[in-house]
PABA-536553 format. One line per 10 residues: number of its first residue (from 1); their letters; for each residue x negated, y negated, z of C-alpha. Coordinates in nm, 4 decimals, padded with zeros to 6 digits. Each point is the difference from the previous one (the first is absolute). Last residue first. Example, Ala and Ser with C-alpha at 12.3 -4.5 7.8 and 13.67 -1.06 7.14 Angstrom:
BEGIN
2) SA) -01.3670/00.1060/00.7140  00.1370/00.3440/00.0660
***
This chain:
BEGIN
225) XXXXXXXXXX) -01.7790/-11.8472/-14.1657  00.1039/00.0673/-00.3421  -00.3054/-00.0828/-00.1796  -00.3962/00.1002/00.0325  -00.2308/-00.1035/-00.2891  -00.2127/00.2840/-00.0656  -00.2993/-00.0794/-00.2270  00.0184/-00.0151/-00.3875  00.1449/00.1616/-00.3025  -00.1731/00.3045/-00.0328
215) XXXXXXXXXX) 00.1521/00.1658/00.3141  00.3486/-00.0217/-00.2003  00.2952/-00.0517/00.2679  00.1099/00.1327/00.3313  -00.0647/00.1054/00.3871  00.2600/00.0527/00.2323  -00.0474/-00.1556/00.3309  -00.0528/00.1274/00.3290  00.1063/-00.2846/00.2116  00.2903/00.1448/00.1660
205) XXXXXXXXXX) -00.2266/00.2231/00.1477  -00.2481/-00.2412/00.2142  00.3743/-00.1519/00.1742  00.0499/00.3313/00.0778  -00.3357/00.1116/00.1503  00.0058/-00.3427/00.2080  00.3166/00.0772/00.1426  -00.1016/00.3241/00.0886  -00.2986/-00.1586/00.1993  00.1979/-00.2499/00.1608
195) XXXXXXXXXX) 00.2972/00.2284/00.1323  -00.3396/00.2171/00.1433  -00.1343/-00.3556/00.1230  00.3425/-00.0438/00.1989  00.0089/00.3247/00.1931  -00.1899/-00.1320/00.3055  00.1957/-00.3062/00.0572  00.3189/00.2233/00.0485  00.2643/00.1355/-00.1998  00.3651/-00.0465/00.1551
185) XXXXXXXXXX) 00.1585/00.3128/00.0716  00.3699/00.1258/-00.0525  -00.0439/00.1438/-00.3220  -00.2864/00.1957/00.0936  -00.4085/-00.0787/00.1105  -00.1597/-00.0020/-00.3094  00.3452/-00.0742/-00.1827  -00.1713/00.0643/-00.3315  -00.0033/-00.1487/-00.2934  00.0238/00.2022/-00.3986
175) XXXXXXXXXX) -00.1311/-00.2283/-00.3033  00.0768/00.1050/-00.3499  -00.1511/-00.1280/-00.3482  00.0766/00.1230/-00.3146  -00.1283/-00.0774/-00.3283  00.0966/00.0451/-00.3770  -00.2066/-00.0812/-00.2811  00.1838/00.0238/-00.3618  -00.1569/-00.0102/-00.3315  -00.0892/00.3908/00.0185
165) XXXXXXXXXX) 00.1008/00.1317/00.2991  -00.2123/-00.1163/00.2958  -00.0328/00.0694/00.3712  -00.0874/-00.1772/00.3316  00.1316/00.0770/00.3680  -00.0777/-00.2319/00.2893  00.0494/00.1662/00.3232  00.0151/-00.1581/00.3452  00.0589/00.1677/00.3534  00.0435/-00.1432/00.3575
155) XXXXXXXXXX) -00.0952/-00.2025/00.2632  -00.2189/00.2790/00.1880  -00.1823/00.0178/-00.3397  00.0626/00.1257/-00.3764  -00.1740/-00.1063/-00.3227  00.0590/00.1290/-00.3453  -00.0937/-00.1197/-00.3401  00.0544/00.1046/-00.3647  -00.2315/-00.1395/-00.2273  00.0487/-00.3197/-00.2248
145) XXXXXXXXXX) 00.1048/00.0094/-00.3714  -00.2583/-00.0462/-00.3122  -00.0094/-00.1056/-00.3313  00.3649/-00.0696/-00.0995  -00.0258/-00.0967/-00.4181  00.2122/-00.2439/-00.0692  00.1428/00.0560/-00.3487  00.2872/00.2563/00.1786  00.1278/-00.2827/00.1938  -00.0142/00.0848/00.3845
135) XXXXXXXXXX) 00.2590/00.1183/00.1863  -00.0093/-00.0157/00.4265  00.1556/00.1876/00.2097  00.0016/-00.0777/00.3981  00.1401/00.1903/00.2530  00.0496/-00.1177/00.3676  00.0611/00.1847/00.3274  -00.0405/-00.1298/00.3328  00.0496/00.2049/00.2998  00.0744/-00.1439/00.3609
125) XXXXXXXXXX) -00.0462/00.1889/00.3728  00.0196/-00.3517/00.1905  -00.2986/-00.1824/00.1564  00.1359/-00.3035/00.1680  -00.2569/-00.1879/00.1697  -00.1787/-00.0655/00.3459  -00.2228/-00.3309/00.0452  -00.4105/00.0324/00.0024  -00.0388/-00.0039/-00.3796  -00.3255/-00.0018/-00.1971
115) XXXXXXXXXX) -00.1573/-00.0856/-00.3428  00.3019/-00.2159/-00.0122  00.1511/00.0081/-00.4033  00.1767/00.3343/00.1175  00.3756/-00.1216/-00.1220  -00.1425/-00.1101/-00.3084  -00.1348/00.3595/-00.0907  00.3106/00.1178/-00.0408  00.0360/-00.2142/-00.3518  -00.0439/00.3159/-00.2568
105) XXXXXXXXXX) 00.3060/00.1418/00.2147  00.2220/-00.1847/-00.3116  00.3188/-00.1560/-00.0015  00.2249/00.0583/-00.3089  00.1974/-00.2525/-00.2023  -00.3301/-00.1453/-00.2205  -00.2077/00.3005/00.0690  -00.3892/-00.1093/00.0823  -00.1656/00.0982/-00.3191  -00.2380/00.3751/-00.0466
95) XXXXXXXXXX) -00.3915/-00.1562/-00.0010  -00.1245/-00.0454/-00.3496  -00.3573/00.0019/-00.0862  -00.0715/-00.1440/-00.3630  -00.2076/00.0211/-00.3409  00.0765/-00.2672/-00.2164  00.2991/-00.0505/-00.2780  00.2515/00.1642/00.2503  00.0790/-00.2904/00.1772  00.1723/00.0339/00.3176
85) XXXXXXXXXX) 00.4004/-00.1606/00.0986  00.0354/-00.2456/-00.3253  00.3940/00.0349/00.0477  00.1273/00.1559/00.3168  00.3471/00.1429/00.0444  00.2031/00.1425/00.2456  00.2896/00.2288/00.0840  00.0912/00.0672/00.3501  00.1932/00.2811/00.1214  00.2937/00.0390/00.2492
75) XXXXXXXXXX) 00.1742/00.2341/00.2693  00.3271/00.0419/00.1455  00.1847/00.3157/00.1027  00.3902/-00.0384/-00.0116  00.3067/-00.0394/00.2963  -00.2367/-00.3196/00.1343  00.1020/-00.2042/-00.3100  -00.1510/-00.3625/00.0522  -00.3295/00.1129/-00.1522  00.1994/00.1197/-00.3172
65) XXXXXXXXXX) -00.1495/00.2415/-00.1640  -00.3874/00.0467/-00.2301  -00.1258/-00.3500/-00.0006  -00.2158/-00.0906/-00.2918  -00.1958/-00.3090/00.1258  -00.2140/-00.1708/-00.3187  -00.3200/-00.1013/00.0022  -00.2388/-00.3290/-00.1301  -00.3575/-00.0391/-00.0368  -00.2764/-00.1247/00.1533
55) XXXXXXXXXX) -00.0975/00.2897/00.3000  -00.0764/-00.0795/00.3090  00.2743/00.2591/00.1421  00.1462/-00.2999/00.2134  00.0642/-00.1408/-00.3127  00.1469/00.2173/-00.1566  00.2640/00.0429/00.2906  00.0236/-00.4164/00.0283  00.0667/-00.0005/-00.3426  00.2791/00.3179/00.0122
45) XXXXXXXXXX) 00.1853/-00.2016/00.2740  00.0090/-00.3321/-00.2114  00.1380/00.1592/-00.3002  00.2567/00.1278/00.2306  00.1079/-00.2887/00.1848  00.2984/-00.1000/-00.1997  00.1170/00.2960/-00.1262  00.0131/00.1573/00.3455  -00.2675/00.1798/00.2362  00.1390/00.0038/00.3179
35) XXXXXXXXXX) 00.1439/00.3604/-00.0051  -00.3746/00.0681/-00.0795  -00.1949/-00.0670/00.3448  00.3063/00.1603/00.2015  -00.0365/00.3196/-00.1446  -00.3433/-00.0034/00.0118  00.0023/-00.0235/00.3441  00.2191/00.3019/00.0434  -00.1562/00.1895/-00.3179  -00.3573/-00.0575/00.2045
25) XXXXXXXXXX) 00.1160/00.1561/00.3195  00.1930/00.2968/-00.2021  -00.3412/00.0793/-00.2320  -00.0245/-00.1304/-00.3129  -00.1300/00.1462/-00.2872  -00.2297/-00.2416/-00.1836  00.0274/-00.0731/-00.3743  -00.2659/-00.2792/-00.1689  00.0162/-00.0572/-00.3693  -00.2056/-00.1418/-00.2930
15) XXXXXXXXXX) -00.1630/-00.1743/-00.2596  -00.3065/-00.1316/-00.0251  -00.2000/-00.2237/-00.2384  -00.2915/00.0642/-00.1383  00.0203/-00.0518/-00.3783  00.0074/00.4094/-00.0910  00.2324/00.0596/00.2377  00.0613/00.0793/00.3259  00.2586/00.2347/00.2079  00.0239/00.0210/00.3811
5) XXXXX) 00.2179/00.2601/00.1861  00.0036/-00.0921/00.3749  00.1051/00.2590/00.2776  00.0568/-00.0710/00.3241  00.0928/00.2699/00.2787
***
């Protein structure tokens, strides 16, 4: 699971922090990925992360044990920062922000770019699980929050999962594929649309945006992606 706590103020700009629980695959490679981060290349390593989020700003890596110690559980969080991030001053749509240290499912859909495939693929049982909050400043007034979706095929399931508290928005997404044929079976030409269609219904939910702002100052000017 990822989860991403995001906090803004007044001015616009973000602050925040992405957690993701790792499973034993991912604190293997992990592992290895962070025992080579050292005072001289760290600053570089968190850029590159940042960047690759596509957000402008700058993060920190907060690593919880000792990646070389294989005796105790490792795991790490990443801290980040975005100044000038949305404007509050107009009225806005903001989509939930790619997690600087996390990787999202949001980008599934580049792997069905072909409208069709004639060579067999890999089609593991997989869930994804990602939480997003999101605090608002209490002067910025939150006018409206997307509606929970659902959509489920041969491919799999996907949920997106809306609700609001006051100044904060939180929103989860989750994505269960199948194994249409079992773990030992390739999927064929014929089950690549459904992979297509879910894809498509995933990539169409991470754009819900949350609405914000005073209607009486002007039309919406959409920000954060």
């Amino acid at each position: 699971p990822l989860n991403v706590d995001v906090v803004f103020d007044k001015s616009g700009t973000m602050r925040g922090q992405t957690e993701r629980k790792l499973s034993e695959v991912d604190e293997i490679n992990l592992r290895g990925y962070f025992s080579k981060i050292n005072p001289h290349n760290r600053t570089r390593t968190e850029e590159s992360i940042m960047s690759s989020s596509g957000i402008d700003g700058r993060g920190q890596v907060a690593m919880s044990g000792d990646p070389l110690d294989l005796n105790k559980p490792f795991g790490y969080s990443f801290r980040f920062k975005a100044d000038d991030y949305v404007d509050f001053g107009v009225v806005g749509g903001m989509t939930v922000p790619n997690p600087p240290g996390g990787k999202s499912f949001r980008t599934l859909y580049t792997t069905t770019a072909a409208l069709t495939n004639e060579t067999p693929f890999y089609c593991n049982a997989q869930r994804f699980d990602e939480t997003y909050r999101l605090q608002l400043p209490a002067n910025v007034p939150i006018i409206a929050i997307p509606k929970d979706q659902q959509f489920r095929n041969t491919a799999g399931n996907y949920q997106v999962k809306w609700q609001r508290e006051g100044q904060q928005v939180t929103v989860n997404h989750t994505l269960q594929l199948n194994a249409i044929h079992g773990e030992a079976t390739l999927c064929q030409a014929q089950d690549y649309p459904a992979f297509r269609e879910l894809f498509q219904q995933v990539r169409r939910g991470f754009r819900g945006q949350v609405v914000y702002g005073e209607l009486a100052k002007g039309a919406v000017d959409k920000t954060g992606g």
